[in-house]
Every structure is written in structure tokens, then in C-alpha cells.
C-alpha positions in Angstrom: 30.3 -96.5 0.5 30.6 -96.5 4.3 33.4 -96.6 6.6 33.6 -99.9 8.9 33.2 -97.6 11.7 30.5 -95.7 10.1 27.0 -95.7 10.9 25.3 -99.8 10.7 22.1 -100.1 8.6 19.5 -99.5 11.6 21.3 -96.6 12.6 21.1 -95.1 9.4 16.6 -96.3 9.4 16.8 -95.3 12.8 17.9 -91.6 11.8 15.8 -91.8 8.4 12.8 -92.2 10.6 13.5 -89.4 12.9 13.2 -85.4 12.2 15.4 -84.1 10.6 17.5 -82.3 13.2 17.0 -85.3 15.8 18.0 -87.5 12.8 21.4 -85.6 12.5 22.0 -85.3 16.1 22.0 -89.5 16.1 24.3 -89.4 13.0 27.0 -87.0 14.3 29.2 -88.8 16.1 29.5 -91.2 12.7 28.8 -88.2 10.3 32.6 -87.8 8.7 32.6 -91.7 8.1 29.7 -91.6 6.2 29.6 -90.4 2.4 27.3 -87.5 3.5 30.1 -85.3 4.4 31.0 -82.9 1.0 34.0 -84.4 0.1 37.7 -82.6 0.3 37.9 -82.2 -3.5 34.4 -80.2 -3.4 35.4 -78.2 -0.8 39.1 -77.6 -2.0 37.6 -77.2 -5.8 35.0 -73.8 -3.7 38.1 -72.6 -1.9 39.5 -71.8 -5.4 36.9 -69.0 -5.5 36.8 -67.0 -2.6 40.5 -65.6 -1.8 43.7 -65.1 -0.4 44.7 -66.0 3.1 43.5 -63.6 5.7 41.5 -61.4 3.1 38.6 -60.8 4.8 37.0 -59.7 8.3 34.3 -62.3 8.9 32.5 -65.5 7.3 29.7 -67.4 8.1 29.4 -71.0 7.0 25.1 -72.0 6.9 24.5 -75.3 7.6 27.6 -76.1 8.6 27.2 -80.0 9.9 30.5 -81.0 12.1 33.0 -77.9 10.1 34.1 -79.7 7.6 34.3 -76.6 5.6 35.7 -74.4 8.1 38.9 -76.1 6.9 38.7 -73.5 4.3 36.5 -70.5 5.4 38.6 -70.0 8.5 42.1 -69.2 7.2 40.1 -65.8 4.7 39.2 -64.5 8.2 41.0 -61.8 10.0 38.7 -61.9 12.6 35.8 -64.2 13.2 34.4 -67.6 11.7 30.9 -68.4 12.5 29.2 -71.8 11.9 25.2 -72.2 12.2 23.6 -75.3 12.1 20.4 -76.6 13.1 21.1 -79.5 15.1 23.4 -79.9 18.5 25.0 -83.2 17.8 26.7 -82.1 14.4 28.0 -78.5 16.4 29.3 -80.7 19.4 31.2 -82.7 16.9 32.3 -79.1 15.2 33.4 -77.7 18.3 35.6 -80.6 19.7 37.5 -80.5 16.3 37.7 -76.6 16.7 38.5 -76.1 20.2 40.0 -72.5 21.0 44.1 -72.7 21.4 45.6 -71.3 23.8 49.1 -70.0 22.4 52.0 -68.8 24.5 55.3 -67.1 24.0 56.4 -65.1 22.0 54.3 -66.8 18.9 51.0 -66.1 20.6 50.2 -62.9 18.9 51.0 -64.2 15.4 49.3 -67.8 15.9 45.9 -66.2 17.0 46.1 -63.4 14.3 46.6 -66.0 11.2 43.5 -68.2 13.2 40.9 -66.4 14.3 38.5 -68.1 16.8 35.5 -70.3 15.2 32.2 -69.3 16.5 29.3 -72.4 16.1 25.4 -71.2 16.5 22.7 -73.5 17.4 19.9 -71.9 14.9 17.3 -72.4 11.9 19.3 -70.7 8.8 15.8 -69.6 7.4 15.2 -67.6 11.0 19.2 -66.1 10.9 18.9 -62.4 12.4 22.0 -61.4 11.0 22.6 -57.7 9.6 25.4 -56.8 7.3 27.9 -58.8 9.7 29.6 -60.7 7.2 32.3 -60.5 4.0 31.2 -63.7 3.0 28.6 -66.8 3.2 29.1 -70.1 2.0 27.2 -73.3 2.5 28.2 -76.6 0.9 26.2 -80.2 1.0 23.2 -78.3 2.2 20.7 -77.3 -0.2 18.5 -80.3 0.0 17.2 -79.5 3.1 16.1 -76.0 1.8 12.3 -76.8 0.4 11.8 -74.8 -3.2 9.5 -73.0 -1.2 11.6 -71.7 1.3 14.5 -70.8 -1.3 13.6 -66.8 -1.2 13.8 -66.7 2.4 16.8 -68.4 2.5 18.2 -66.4 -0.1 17.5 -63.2 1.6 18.3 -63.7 5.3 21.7 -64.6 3.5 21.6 -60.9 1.3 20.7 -59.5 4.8 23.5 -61.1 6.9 26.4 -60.1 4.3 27.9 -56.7 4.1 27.4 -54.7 0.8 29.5 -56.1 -1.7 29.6 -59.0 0.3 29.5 -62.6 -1.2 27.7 -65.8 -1.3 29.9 -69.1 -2.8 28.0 -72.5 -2.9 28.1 -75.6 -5.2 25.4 -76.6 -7.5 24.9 -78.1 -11.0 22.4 -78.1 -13.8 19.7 -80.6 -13.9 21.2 -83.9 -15.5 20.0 -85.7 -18.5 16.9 -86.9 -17.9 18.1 -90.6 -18.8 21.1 -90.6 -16.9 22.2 -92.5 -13.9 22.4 -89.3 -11.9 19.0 -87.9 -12.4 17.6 -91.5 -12.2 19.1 -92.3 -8.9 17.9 -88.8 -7.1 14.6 -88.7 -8.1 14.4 -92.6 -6.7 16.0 -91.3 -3.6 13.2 -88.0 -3.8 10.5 -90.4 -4.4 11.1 -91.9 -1.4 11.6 -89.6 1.0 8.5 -88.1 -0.2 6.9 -91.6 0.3 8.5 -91.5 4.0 7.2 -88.0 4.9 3.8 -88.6 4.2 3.6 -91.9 6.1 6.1 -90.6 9.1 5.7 -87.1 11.0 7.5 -85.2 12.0 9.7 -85.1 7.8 12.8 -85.5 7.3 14.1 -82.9 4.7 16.7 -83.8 2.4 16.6 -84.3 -1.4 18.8 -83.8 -4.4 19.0 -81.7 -7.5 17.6 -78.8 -5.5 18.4 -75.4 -5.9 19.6 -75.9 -9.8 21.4 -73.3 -12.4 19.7 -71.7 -13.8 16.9 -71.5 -11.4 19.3 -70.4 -8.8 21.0 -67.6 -10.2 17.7 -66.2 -11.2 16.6 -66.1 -7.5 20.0 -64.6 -6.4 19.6 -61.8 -9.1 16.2 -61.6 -7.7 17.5 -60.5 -4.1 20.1 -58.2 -5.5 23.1 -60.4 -6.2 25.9 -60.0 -9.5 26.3 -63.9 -10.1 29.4 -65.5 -11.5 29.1 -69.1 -12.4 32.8 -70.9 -12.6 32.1 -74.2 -14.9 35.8 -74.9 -14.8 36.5 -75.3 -11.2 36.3 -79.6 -10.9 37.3 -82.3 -13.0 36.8 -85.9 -13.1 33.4 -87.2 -11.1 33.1 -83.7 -9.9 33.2 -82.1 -13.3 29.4 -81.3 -13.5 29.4 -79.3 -10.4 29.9 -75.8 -10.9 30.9 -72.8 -8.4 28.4 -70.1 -7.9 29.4 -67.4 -6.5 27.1 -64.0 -6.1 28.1 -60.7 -5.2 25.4 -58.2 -3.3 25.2 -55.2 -4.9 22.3 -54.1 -3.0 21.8 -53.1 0.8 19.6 -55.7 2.7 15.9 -55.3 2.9 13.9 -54.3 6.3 
């Protein structure tokens, strides 16, 4: 599963045991060795969805770890990327791989116009102060750290940073067969971690099958989002994920 380089055993309990934000600030440095990062043929199978080269102003990828999606976010943008994150270690890692160029000649007008400069925010994506900045949102590999009770907010200070007719893209599934080896496997993982928060403070946030079709289009709908769900966009172990992408329809609320 791991990379030689990767991340040893007591590195990994070592992180497990810390916050979550401390925990990923210990992992960055091994983060794209491990198989935590989304995977190329998640992200490639999202990029399907959300349009041309150089079709829109502005995105914003939430939660964005070390940029691994930025591979795709930042060629849609005429004129800003923005990553937030909540912990410094994965954006240091981001920002090194996305350091600002410094084109010259004659070719420095058209490289900086095809790549507009990535922007990474230290910040808690369920305190984002946003307003009606971006054309579109995405956030891939993180929805396990969003508790079901915080889904709403995170849901609106997402409707509130995108433009009207803005949209949000993200990755999600429907809950498994309840015998299978995929729903076995996360709730084991679930019960654990839920085991290791109540013996351990400060908790460390992350669990799977969270934020769940059909649950999550109703709570999109439910902040003023027209929601498209593509079940055709991956094939082979991917092929139960499906692409969610929601449209706002309405302005953002106070």
C-alpha cells in the first residue's frame, strides 16, 4: 500500500495519535507516497465534469492537502486558483510544487495568461469568509473530515463563496452493500477512530462513507443548489464512485 519512502508504521501512530491538523502537518512531507492522496484516475475521472481550458475566472479547491488537484482546477482559470487547507505542513508541501514562474521574452505574456498564479490559504473551511468570489468549488478526498453535523455549514459557506450560477464538483458514492468488503472495512476503520477519540483528545477527524448520495444531494438542494449526478464518469475499481456536481441557483445567504 505504501511507498518505501512513505511514512513507517510509528509515523503513521505517531500522526493517528495527534489532532488532526498537527497529524497532517507530520504526514506532509510523506503525504503523496502514501495511499491517502485521491488518486490521478479520481481526479482525471472529476476533471471530465467541469470544462474547457481557461473557461472560467476563479476556483477554489477546499481542503486541498499538498495540490494534488490543482493539477486540474488550475488550467479552467483565467485568473486565480486558490487552495485552503487547514494545516501548514500539507500547504508548504502545495506551495513548493506550485511556486510562481517567472517567464521572460517574448512568451511571458502567453505563459502567465494560460497559468494563472495558485493562491494557498491557511484556514478552517467551515469558518471560509468568502462572498461570491468564485466560478467554481471543488474538493476531492476530503469529506471525512466534515462531521454529519457540520455538513450544512460546510455546505453553505461553499453556496456563499461561489458566484451565482456558480458550481460545486466533488466525488462521492452511495452507501455499499451492507455485506460487502467495502462497507465492512470502513465502518472497522470508523469504529476505531471513534474508539481512539474517546480515549485521546484532542480527535482526529476522518472517517469514510460520509457525505453519501442521496443524503448529499438532498442537503445541496437544501442550500439552493440544481444537482447533477454523473454515474458514468469511472470504470474499473473506481466504478462506484460517482461525480456530483451542483449548480447555485440561488444568491448566498447573510
Amino acid at each position: 500500500m505504501f511507498h518505501p519512502a512513505g511514512p513507517t508504521f510509528w509515523e503513521l501512530a505517531e500522526q493517528c495519535l495527534s489532532s488532526t491538523a498537527r497529524g497532517y502537518d507530520l504526514l506532509a512531507p510523506k503525504f503523496d507516497l502514501t495511499p491517502f492522496r485521491t488518486p490521478d484516475e479520481v481526479l482525471d475521472g472529476l476533471a471530465k465534469y467541469l470544462g474547457p481550458p481557461q473557461s472560467i475566472d476563479a476556483a477554489l479547491d477546499v481542503c486541498c492537502g499538498t495540490g494534488a488537484a490543482v493539477r486540474i482546477l488550475r488550467p479552467l482559470c483565467r485568473q486565480r486558483a486558490v487552495g485552503i487547507d487547514f494545516s501548514h505542513g500539507m500547504l508548504d508541501v502545495a506551495r513548493q510544487k506550485y511556486k510562481p514562474e517567472a517567464p521572460q521574452g517574448a512568451t511571458a505574456g502567453l505563459f502567465s495568461s494560460a497559468r494563472p498564479p495558485v493562491e494557498f490559504i491557511q484556514g478552517d473551511v467551515l469558518e471560509m469568509n468568502f462572498r461570491e468570489e468564485f466560478d467554481l468549488v471543488i474538493t476531492v478526498g476530503s469529506l471525512g473530515h466534515i462531521l454529519k453535523k457540520d455538513e450544512p455549514q460546510f455546505v453553505e459557506r461553499i453556496a456563499a463563496a461561489l458566484k451565482p450560477g456558480g458550481r460545486f464538483a466533488f466525488v462521492t458514492t452511495e452507501m455499499p452493500p451492507l455485506w460487502s468488503a467495502r462497507y465492512l472495512l470502513s465502518r472497522g476503520f470508523n469504529a476505531a477512530m471513534h474508539v481512539r477519540n474517546i480515549v485521546k483528545r484532542p480527535p482526529f477527524i476522518m472517517f469514510y462513507l460520509t457525505f453519501l448520495l442521496p443524503q448529499a444531494r438532498r442537503l445541496l438542494e437544501q442550500h439552493g443548489f440544481e444537482v447533477t449526478v454523473h454515474d458514468d464518469a469511472f470504470t474499473g475499481r473506481y466504478r462506484p464512485l460517482q461525480v456530483v456536481v451542483g449548480r447555485k441557483v440561488g444568491r448566498s445567504g447573510p
